[in-house]
NUTORGU-858986 format. One record per residue: x, y, z of N, C-alpha, C in turn; residue in one letter. Coordinates in Angstrom, 1 decimal, m for minus. Layout:
# NUTORGU-858986
[[X, Y, Z], [X, Y, Z], [X, Y, Z], "a"]
...
This chain:
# NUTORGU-858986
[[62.3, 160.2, 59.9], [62.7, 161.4, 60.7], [63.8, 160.9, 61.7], "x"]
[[64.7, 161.7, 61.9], [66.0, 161.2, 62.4], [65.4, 162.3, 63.6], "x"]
[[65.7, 161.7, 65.3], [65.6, 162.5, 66.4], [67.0, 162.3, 67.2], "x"]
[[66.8, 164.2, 67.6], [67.5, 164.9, 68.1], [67.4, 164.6, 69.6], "x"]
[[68.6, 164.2, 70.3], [68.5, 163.4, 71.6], [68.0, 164.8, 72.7], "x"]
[[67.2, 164.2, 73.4], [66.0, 165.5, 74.1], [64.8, 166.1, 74.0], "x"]
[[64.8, 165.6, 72.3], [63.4, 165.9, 71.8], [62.3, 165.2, 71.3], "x"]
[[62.4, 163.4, 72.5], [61.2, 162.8, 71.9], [60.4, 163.1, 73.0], "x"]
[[60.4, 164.1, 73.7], [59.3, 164.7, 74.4], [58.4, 165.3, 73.4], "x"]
[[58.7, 166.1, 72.7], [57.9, 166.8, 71.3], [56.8, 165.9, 70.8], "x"]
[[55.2, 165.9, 70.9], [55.0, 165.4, 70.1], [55.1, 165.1, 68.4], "x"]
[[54.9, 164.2, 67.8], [54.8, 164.6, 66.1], [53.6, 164.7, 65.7], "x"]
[[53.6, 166.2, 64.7], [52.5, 166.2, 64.3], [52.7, 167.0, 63.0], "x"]
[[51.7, 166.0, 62.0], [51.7, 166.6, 60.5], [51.5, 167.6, 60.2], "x"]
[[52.0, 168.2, 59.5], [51.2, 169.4, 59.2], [49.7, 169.4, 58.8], "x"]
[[48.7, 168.5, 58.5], [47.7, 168.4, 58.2], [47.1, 168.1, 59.5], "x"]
[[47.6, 168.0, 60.5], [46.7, 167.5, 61.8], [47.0, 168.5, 62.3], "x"]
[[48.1, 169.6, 62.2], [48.4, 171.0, 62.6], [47.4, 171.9, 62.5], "x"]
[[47.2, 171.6, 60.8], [46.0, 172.8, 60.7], [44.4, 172.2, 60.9], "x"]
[[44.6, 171.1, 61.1], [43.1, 170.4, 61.0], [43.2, 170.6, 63.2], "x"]
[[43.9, 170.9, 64.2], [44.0, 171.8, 65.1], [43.5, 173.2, 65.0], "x"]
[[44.3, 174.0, 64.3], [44.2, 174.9, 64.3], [43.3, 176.0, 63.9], "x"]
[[42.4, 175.1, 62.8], [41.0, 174.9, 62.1], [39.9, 175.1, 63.4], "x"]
[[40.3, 173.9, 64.2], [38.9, 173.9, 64.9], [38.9, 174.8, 66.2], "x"]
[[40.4, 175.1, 66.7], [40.7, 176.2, 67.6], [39.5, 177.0, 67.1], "x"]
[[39.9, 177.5, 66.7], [39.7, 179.2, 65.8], [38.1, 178.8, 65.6], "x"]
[[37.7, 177.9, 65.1], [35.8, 178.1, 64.7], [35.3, 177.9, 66.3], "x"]
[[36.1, 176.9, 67.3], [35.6, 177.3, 68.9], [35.9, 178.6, 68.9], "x"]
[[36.5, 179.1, 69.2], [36.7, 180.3, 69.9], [35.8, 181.2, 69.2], "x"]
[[35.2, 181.5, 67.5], [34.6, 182.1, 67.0], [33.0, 181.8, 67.5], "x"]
[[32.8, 180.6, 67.4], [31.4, 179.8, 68.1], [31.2, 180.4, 69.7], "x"]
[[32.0, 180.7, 70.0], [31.6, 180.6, 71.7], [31.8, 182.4, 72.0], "x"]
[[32.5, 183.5, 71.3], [32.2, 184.0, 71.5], [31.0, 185.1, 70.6], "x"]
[[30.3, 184.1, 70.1], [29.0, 184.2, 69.3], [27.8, 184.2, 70.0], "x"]
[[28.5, 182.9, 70.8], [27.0, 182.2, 71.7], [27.4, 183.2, 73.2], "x"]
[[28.2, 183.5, 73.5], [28.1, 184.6, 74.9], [26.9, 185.6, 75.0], "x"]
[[26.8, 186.4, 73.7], [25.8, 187.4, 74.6], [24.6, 186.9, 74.3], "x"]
[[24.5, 185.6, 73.5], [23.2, 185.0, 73.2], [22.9, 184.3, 75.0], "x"]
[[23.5, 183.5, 75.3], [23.5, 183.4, 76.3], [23.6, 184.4, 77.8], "x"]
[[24.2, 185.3, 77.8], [23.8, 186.6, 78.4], [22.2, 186.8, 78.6], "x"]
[[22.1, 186.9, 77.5], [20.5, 187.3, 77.1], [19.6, 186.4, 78.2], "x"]
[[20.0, 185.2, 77.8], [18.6, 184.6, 78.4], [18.5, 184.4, 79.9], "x"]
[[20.1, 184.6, 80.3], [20.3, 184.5, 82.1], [19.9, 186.3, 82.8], "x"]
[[19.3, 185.8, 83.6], [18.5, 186.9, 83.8], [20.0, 187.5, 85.1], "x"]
[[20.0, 189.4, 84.9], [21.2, 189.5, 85.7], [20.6, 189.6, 87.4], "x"]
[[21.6, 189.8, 88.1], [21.7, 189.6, 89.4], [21.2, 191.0, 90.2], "x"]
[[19.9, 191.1, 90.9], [19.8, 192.2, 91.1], [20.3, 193.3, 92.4], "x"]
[[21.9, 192.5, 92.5], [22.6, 192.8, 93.6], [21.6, 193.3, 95.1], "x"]
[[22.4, 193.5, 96.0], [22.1, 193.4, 97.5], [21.7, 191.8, 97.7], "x"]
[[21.3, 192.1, 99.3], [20.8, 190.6, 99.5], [19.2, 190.2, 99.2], "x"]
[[19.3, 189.0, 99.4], [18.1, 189.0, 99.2], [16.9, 189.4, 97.8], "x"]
[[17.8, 189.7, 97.1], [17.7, 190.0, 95.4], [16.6, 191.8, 95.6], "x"]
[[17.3, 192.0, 96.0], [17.1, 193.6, 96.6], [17.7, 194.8, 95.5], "x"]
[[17.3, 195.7, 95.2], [18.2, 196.9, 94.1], [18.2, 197.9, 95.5], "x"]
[[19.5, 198.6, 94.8], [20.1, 199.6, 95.3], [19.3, 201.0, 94.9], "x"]
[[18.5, 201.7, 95.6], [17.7, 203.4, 95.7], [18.6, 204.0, 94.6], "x"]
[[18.1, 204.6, 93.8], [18.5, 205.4, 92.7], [17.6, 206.9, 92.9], "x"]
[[19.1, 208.0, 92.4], [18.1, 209.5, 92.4], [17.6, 209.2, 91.5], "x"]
[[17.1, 210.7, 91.1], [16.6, 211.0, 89.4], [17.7, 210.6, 88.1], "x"]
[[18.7, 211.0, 88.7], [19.8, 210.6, 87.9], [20.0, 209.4, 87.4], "x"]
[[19.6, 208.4, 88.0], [20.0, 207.0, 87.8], [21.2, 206.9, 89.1], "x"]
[[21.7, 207.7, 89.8], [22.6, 207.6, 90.8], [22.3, 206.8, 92.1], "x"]
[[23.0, 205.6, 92.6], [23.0, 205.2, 93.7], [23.0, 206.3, 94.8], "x"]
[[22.0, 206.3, 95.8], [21.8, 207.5, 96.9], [22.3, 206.5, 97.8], "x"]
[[23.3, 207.9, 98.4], [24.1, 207.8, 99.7], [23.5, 208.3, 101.0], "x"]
[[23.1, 207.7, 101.8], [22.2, 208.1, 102.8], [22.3, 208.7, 103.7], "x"]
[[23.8, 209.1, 104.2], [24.7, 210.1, 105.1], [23.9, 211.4, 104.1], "x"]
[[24.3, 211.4, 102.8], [23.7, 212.7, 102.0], [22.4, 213.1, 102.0], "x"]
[[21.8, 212.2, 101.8], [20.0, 212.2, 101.9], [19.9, 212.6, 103.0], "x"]
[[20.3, 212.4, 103.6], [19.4, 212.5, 105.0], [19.7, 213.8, 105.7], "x"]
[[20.9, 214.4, 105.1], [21.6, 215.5, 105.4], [20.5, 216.6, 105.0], "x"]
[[20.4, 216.0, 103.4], [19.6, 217.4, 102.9], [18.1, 217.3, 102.1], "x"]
[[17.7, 216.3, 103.4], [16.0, 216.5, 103.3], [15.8, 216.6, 104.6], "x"]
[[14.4, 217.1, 105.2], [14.1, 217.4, 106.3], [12.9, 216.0, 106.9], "x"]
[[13.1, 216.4, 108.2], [12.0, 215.2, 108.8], [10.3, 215.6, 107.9], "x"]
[[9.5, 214.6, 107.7], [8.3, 214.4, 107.3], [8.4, 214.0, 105.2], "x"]
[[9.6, 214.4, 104.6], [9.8, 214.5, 103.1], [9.6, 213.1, 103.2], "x"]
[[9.1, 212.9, 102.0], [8.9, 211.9, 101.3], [9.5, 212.2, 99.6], "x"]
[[10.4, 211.7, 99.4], [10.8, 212.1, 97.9], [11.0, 210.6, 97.3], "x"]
[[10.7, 211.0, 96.4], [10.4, 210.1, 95.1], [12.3, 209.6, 94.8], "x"]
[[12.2, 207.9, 94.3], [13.5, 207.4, 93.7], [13.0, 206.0, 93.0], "x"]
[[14.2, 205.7, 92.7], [13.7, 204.3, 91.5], [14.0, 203.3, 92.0], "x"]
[[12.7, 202.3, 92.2], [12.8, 201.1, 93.4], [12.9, 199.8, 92.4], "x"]
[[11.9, 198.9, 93.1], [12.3, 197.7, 92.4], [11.6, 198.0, 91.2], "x"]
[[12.0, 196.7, 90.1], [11.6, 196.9, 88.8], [11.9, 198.4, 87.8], "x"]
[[12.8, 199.4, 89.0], [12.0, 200.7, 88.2], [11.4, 201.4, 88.4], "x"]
[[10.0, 201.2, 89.2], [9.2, 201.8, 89.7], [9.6, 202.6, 90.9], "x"]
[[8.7, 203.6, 90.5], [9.3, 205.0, 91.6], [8.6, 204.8, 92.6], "x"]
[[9.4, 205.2, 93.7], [9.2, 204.7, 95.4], [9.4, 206.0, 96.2], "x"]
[[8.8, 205.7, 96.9], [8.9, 207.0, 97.9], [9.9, 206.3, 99.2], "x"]
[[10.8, 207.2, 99.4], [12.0, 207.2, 100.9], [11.1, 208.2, 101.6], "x"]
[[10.9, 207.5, 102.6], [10.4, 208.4, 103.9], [11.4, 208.5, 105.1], "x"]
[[11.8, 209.9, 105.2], [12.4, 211.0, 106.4], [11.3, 211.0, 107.3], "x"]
[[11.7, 210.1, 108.9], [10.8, 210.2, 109.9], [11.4, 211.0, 110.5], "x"]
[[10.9, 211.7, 111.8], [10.6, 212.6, 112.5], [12.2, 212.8, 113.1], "x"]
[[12.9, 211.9, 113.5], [14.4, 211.6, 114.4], [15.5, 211.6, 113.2], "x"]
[[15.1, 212.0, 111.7], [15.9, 212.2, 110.9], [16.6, 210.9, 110.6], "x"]
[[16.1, 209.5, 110.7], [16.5, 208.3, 109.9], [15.4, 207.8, 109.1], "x"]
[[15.5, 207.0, 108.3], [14.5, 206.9, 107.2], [13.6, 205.5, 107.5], "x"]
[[12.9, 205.6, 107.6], [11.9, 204.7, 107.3], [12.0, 203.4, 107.1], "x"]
[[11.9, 202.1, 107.7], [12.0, 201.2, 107.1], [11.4, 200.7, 106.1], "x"]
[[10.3, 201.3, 105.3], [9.9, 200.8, 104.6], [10.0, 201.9, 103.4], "x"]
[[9.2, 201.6, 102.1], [9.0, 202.2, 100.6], [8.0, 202.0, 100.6], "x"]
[[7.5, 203.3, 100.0], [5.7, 203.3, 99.3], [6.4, 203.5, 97.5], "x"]
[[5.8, 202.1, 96.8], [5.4, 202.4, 95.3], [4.5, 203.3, 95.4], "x"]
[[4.5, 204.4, 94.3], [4.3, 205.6, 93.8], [3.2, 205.2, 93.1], "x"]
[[3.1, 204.0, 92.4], [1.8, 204.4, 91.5], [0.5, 203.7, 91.9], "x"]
[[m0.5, 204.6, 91.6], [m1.8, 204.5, 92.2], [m2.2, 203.4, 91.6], "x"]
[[m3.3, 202.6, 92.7], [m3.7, 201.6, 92.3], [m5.0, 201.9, 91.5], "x"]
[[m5.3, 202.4, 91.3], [m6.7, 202.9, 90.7], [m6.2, 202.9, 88.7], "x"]
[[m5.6, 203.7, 88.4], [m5.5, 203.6, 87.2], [m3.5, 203.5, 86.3], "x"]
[[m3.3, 203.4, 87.6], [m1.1, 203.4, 87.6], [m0.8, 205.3, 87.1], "x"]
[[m0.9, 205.9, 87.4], [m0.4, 207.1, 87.8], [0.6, 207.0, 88.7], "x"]
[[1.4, 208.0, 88.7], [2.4, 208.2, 90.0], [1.7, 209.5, 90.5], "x"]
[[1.2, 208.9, 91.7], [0.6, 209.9, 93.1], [1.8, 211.0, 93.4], "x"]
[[1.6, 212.0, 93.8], [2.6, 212.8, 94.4], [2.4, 213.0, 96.0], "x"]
[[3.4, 213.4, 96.8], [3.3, 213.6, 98.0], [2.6, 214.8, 98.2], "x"]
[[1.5, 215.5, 98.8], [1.3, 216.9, 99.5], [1.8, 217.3, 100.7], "x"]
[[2.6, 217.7, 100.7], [3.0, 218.4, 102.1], [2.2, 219.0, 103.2], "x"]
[[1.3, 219.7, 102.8], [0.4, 220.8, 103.1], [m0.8, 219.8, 103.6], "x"]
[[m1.3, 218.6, 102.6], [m1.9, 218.0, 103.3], [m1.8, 216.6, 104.1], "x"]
[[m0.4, 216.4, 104.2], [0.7, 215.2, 104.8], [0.1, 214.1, 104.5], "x"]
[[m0.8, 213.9, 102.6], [m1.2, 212.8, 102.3], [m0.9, 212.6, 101.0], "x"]
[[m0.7, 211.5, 100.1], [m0.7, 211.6, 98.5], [m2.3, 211.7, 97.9], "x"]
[[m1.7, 213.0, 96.7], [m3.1, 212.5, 96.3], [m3.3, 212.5, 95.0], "x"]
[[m3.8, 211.8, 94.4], [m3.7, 211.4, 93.0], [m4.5, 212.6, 92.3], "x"]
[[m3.7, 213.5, 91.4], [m4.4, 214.6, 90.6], [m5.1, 213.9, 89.5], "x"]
[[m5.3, 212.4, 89.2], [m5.8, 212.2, 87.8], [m7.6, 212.0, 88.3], "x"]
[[m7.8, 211.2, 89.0], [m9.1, 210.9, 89.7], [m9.3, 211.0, 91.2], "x"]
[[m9.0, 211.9, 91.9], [m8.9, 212.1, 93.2], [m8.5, 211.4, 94.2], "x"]
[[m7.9, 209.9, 94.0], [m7.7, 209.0, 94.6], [m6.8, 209.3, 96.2], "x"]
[[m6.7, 209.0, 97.5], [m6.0, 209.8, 98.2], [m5.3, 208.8, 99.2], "x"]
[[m4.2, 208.6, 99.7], [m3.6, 207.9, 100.4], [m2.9, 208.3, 101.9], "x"]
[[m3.0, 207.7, 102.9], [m2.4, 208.6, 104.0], [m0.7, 208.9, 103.9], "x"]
[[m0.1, 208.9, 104.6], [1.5, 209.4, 104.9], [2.4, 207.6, 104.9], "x"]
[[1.1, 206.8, 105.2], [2.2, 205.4, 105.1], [1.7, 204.8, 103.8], "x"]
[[1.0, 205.5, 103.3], [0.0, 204.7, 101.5], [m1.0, 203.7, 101.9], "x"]
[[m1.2, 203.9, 103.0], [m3.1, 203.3, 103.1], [m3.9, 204.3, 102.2], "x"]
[[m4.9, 203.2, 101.8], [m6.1, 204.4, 100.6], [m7.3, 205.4, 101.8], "x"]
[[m7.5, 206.4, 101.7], [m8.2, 206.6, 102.7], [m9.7, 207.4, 102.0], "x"]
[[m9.1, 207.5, 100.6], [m10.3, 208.0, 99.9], [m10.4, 207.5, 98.0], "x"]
[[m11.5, 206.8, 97.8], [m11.2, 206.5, 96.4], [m11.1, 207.7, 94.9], "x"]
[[m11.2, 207.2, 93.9], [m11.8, 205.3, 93.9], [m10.5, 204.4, 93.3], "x"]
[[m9.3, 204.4, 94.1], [m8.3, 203.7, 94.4], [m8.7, 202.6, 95.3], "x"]
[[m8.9, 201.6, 94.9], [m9.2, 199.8, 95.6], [m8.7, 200.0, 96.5], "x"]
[[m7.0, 199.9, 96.3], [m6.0, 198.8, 97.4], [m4.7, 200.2, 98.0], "x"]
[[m4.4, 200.2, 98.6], [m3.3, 200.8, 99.1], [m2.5, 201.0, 98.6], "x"]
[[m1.3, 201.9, 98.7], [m0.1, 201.6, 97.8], [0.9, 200.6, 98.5], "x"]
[[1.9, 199.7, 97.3], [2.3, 198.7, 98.1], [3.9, 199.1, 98.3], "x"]
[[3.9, 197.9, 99.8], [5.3, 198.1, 100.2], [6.6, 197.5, 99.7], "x"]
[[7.7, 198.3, 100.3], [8.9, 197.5, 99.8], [9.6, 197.5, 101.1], "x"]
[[10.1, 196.9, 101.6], [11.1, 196.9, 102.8], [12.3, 197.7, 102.8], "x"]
[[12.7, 198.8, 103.3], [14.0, 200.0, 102.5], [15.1, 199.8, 104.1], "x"]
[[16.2, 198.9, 103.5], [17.1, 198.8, 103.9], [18.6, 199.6, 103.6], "x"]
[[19.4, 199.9, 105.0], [21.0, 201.1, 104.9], [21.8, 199.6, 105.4], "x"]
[[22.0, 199.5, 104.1], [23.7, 198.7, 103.9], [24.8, 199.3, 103.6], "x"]
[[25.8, 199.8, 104.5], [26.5, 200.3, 103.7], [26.8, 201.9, 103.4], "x"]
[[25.7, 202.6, 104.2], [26.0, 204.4, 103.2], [25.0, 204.0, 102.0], "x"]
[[24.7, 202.9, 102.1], [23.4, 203.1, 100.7], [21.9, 202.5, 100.5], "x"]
[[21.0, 202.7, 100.1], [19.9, 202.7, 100.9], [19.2, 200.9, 99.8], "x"]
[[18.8, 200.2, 100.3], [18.5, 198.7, 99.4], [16.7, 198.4, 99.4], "x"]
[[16.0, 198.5, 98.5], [14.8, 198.1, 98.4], [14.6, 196.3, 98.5], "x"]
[[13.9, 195.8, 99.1], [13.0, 194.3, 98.8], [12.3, 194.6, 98.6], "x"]
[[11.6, 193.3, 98.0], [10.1, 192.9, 98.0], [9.6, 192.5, 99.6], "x"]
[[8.4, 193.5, 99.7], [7.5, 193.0, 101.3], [6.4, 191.9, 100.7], "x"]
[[6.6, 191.0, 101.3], [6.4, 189.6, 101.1], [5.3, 189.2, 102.5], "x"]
[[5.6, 189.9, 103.7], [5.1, 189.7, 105.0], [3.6, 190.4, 105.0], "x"]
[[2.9, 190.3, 105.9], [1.5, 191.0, 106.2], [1.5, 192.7, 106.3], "x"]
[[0.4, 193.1, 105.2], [0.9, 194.5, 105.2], [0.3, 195.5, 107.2], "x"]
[[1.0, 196.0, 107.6], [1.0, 196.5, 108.7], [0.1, 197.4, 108.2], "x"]
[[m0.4, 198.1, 107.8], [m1.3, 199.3, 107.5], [m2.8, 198.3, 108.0], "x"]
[[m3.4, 197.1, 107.2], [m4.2, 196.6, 106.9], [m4.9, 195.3, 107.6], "x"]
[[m3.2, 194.8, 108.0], [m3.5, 193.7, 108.5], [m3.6, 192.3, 107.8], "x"]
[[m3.8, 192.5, 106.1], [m4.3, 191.8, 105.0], [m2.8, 191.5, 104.2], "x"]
[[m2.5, 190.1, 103.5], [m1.8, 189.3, 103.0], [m1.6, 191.0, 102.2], "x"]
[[m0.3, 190.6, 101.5], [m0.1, 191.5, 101.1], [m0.5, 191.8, 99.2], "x"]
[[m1.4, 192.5, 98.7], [m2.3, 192.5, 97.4], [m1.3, 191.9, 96.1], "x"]
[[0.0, 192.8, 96.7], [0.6, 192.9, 95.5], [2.5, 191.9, 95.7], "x"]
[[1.9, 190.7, 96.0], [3.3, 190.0, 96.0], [2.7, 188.2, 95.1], "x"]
């Protein structure tokens, strides 16, 4: 091969080392975007906020805006949203119209029902086996064991963030049942 003055910068390359390149390009790039959502899979995703905290969802699946909540529920509501895991949680509207620092999980410890709030009698009470809880989900009548448990309900933002309560349950005084 006769070279062209400027162009022994070029490597040389055969045509058989071209395609024996170009070969293994193409089976990586096919390989790895094979193994992505396999890998996907097994990394568990991030459950944004801090603290590995989820963001308050309506019924909708919609991130709740707490300027809005708060606008259009009244002091004492307790309404049901989707906390950690999924599980439905109760946002409590205190008296001065800011929310509650904390979350009551919804479902009863007695048999996992989701308890409803009574207004009328400012307690949950479980329609499957009478089970009855006060206004913060202490049990105050069975045959529900353990109280309902907490989550810590933090406003980051215009949006409302569940944790895990990990700390001593204030109702009881006792390690907390369910961490």
């Amino acid at each position: 091969m006769t070279q062209v003055s400027g162009a022994s910068d070029v490597p040389n390359l055969s045509r058989r080392q071209f395609m024996n390149l170009l070969t293994f390009g193409s089976v990586t790039g096919v390989a790895l975007g094979a193994l992505y959502p396999v890998v996907k899979y097994f990394i568990p995703p991030s459950a944004g906020g801090s603290g590995g905290g989820v963001t308050a969802k309506d019924a909708l699946g919609n991130d709740i805006s707490v300027s809005n909540f708060i606008a259009t529920h009244a002091p004492g509501d307790h309404v049901l949203s989707q906390g950690l895991k999924g599980d439905p949680t109760y946002i409590i509207v205190k008296e001065d119209k800011s929310l509650a620092d904390f979350g009551l999980n919804a479902v009863c410890t007695h048999l996992g029902c989701v308890v409803p709030w009574n207004p009328n009698e400012n307690k949950f009470m479980c329609p499957c086996h009478g089970s009855q809880y006060n206004s913060e989900g202490k049990v105050v009548r069975g045959p529900a064991p353990l109280s309902l448990a907490l989550v810590h309900a933090t406003v980051e933002e215009d949006k409302l963030t569940f944790t895990q309560w990990t700390e001593t349950d204030f109702r009881t005084g006792d390690d907390p049942w369910w961490a």
